[in-house]
Residue, then its C-alpha position, 0 to 999 in steps of 0.5 A: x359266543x364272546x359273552x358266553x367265553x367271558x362266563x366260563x372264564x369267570x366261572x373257571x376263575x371263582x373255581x381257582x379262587x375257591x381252591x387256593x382258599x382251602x389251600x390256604x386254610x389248610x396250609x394254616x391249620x397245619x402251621x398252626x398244628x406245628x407250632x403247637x407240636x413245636x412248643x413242649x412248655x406248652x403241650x400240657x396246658x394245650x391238652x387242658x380241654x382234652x383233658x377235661x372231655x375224659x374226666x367228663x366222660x370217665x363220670x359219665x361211664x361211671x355214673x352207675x357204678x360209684x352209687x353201688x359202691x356207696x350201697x355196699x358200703x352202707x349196708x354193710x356199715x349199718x352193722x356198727x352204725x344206725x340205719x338211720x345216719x346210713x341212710x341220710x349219708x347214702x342219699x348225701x352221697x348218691x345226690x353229689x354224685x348225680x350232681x357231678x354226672x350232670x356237671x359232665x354231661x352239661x360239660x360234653x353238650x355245651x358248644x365248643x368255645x364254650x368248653x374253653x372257658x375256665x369255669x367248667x375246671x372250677x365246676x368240676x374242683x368244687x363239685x369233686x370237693x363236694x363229692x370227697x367230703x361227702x364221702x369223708x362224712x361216712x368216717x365221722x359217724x357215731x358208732x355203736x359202743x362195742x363195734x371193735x377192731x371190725x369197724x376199724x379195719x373196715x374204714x380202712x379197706x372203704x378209705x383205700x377203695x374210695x381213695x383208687x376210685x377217685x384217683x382213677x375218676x379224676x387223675x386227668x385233672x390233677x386239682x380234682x384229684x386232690x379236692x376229691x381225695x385229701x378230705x377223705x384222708x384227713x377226715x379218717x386220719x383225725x379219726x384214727x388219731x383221736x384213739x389212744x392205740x398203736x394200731x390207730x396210729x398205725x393205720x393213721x401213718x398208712x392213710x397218708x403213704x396210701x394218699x401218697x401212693x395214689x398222688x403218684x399213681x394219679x400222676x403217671x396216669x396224668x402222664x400216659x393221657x398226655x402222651x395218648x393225647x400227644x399222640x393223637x395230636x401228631x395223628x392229627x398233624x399227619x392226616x393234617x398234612x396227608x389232607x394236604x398232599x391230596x390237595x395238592x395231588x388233586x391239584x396237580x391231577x386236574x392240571x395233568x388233565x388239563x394238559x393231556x385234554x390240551x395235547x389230545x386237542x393240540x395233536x388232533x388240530x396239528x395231525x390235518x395241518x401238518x399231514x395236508x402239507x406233507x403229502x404235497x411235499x411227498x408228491x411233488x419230490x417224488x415227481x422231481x426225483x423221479x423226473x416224471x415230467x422230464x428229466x432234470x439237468x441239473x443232478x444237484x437239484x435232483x439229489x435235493x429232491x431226494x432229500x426232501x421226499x426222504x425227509x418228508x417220509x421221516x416227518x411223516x412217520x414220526x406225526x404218525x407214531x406220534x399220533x398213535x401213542x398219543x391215541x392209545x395213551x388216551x384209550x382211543x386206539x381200537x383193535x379190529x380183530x380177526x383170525x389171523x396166522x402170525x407167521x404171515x405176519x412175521x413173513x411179511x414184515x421180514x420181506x418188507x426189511x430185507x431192502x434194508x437190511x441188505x444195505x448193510x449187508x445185514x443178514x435175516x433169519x427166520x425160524x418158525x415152527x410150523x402147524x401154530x393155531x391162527x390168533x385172534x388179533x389186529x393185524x395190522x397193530x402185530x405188523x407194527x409191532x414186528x416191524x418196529x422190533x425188526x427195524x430197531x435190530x437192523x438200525x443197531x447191529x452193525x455191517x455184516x451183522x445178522x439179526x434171527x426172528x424166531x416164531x413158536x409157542x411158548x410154554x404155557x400155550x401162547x405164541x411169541x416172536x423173538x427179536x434177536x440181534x448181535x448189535x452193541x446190546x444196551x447198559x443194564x441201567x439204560x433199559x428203563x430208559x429206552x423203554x420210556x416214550x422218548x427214550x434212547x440209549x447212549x449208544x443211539x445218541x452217540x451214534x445219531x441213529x433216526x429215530x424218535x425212540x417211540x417205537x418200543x413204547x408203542x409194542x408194549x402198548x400195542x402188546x398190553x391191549x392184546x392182553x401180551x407181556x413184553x420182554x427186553x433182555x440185552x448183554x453189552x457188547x453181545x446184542x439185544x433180544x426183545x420177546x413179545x408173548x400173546x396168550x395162549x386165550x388168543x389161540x383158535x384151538x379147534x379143528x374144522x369138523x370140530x362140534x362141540x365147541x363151548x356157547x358163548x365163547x370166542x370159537x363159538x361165536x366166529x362159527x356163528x358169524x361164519x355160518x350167518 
């Protein structure tokens, strides 16, 4: 047994171990995101691996559409220049851009810490170099004599194409943007200024505000993936830091656990080793205060014992409560249920407090209205409930007060019984407080009332399980009225020669047991 104590208890430790091990790394990496989040100097350069995954993958999505533009603009150039310089371009062209596509797919498979190295920003400039001066060739190709003002206006609409293309392929990394697109623009700009005409010129100044404008465009699209990306990373940090709190809850959660499993234990052990003595203590101050072996001389003495039998049945009744709403928290308290009629219940519970009641000159009512259908329910966790409601009016109202018990249906075709009483009443803000296990109001502190403050707990458990509702509705200085409800599916709503009664429901089921 002690060996295998001592392996449980290494095991439970390796576990503890464990768990403050991803704590601790969690804990860092959401450090580590903070300090990154923190730095604005160094958010862009942060987001430089990101940055290159979306040029990588803006290629890889483009991989066919660029080769169609190059095709159209081929084939409609061979109406000015030979087929056979087209062709050579068009394969110059198809073959640096397959060149990139493979750059980035090579680029998207590689493992992680090798994505961070700064070889793949170098591939990816020269390749986009190699890609925009093969596209600058097609701007320097003999043309047939005669090709006119068409061809020229022709390179300028392919240059403004080509240039938006590549601006949106490599805007998130700037220097592949200008290795892409400043050939192009050279190349037809030279070409445009080695003709003697203002509208050569023209077009020429045009080219380089269009390389101008897309340098721009290509820098507020720079800017929108850094905040998408910012974005992201405060996303990250969030989930970074939920995953923390559920850490941390589900740490807690299994402390709680725990603890409740160590209650459970504690109250099942302490229920035998506290009841055992006290039902000796009861017996015997009984006897003594009762003088059932004689009489007592001494009325001193006497008096104690009546102290300590009233003591002992308070304690007795407190481990009781206590036992109870710890049973019906843990889901251990199970209702014997049965026809029951709830004015019987309410009747009996009424005769039990009148000893009570009328030490304080407190007096009961009881209204009921008659012919209410028997309740499918436990009666002994009713005659709880009554009791307590019963017995917390007549604690609170003060001497030559009454308390009024009201039984009836209620609207929607279940019963209730009302507890009304014209004590002190109870703040407003102090409802939630006494009706939590424990809980008392001021005026019960104020005035020492016994009592545990367990009693409402226990008739809104004891309600719940009956499927009920609960109510507490309390005016200061006018008194308290507490309403439980069951509902109207605990009614037996059929009569005695009633036949047609529905297979498998309740009703059914008790006359098959009845006729059994």
């Amino acid at each position: 047994m002690k060996s295998q104590a001592s392996a449980n208890g290494s095991d439970t430790l390796a576990i503890n171990r464990q768990r403050a091990l991803r704590r601790r790394e969690m804990a860092r990496s959401v450090r580590d995101i903070r300090s990154r989040l923190g730095a604005p100097e160094s958010r862009h350069s942060t987001f430089e691996h990101e940055r290159q995954h979306l040029f990588a993958d803006t290629r890889i999505n483009a991989a066919f559409a660029a080769p169609l533009l190059a095709l159209i603009v081929a084939a409609i150039s061979s109406l000015w220049v030979s087929p056979q310089f087209m062709g050579a371009w068009f394969l110059i062209t198809i073959c640096t851009h397959f060149l990139m596509v493979v750059i980035s797919h090579s680029y998207e498979k590689a493992p992680s810490d090798q994505k961070v190295r700064i070889v793949w920003s170098r591939r990816f400039i020269i390749g986009d170099l190699i890609y925009g001066c093969s596209w600058a060739l097609f701007f320097l190709m003999p043309v047939a004599s005669g090709a006119g003002e068409g061809l020229v206006i022709f390179h300028f609409a392919a240059l403004l194409i080509v240039i938006a293309m590549n601006t949106m392929q490599s805007a998130n990394l700037p220097k592949c943007l200008l290795a892409s697109t400043l050939p192009i623009t050279f190349f037809v700009t030279f070409s445009f200024l080695q003709q003697s005409s203002a509208v050569h010129y023209t077009l020429a100044a045009m080219a380089i505000g269009a390389q101008g404008f897309f340098l721009i465009l290509g820098n507020q699209l720079l800017k929108n993936a850094n905040t998408m990306l910012e974005y992201r990373a405060d996303k990250d940090h969030l989930i970074a830091e939920l995953e923390t709190a559920n850490s941390m809850s589900d740490e807690a959660r299994r402390r709680a656990e725990a603890a409740n499993l160590a209650k459970s234990r504690f109250l099942a052990t302490m229920s035998h080793e506290l009841r055992t003595p006290l039902n000796a203590i009861l017996g015997f101050s009984e006897i003594m205060k009762d003088e059932v072996l004689g009489s007592m001389a001494n009325k001193t003495y006497r008096a104690y014992a009546e102290d300590i039998h009233g003591s002992g049945e308070h304690l007795l009744n407190l481990i009781n409560e206590i036992l109870d709403l710890s049973r019906i928290e843990a889901g251990r308290h199970e209702l014997h249920e049965e026809p029951i009629l709830l004015e019987d219940v309410v009747a009996e519970c009424g005769t039990m407090m009148k000893v009570r009641a009328k030490a304080k000159s407190i007096v009961l009512h009881h209204a009921h209205q008659s012919d209410l259908p028997r309740v499918w329910a436990d009666e002994r966790a009713l005659r709880q409930v009554v009791l307590n409601l019963m017995s917390n009016a007549v604690k609170f109202t003060p001497v030559g007060g009454e308390v009024r018990v009201n039984l009836g249906p209620t609207s929607d075709g279940g019963q209730y019984v009302s507890v009304r009483d014209n004590g002190p009443g109870i703040p407003e803000e102090e409802i939630p407080t006494v009706l939590e296990a424990f809980g008392q109001g001021s005026h019960a502190i104020r005035s020492a009332e016994p009592g545990t403050g367990l009693g409402l707990s226990i008739v809104q458990a004891l309600i719940s399980m009956h499927d009920g509702t609960f109510k507490i509705k309390s005016q200061l200085g006018e008194g308290t009225e507490v309403t439980v409800c069951l509902p109207p599916s605990r009614n037996m709503n059929y009569p005695a020669d009633d036949k047609t009664v529905a297979p498998g429901s309740l009703d059914a089921r008790l006359r098959t047991a009845n006729s059994a």
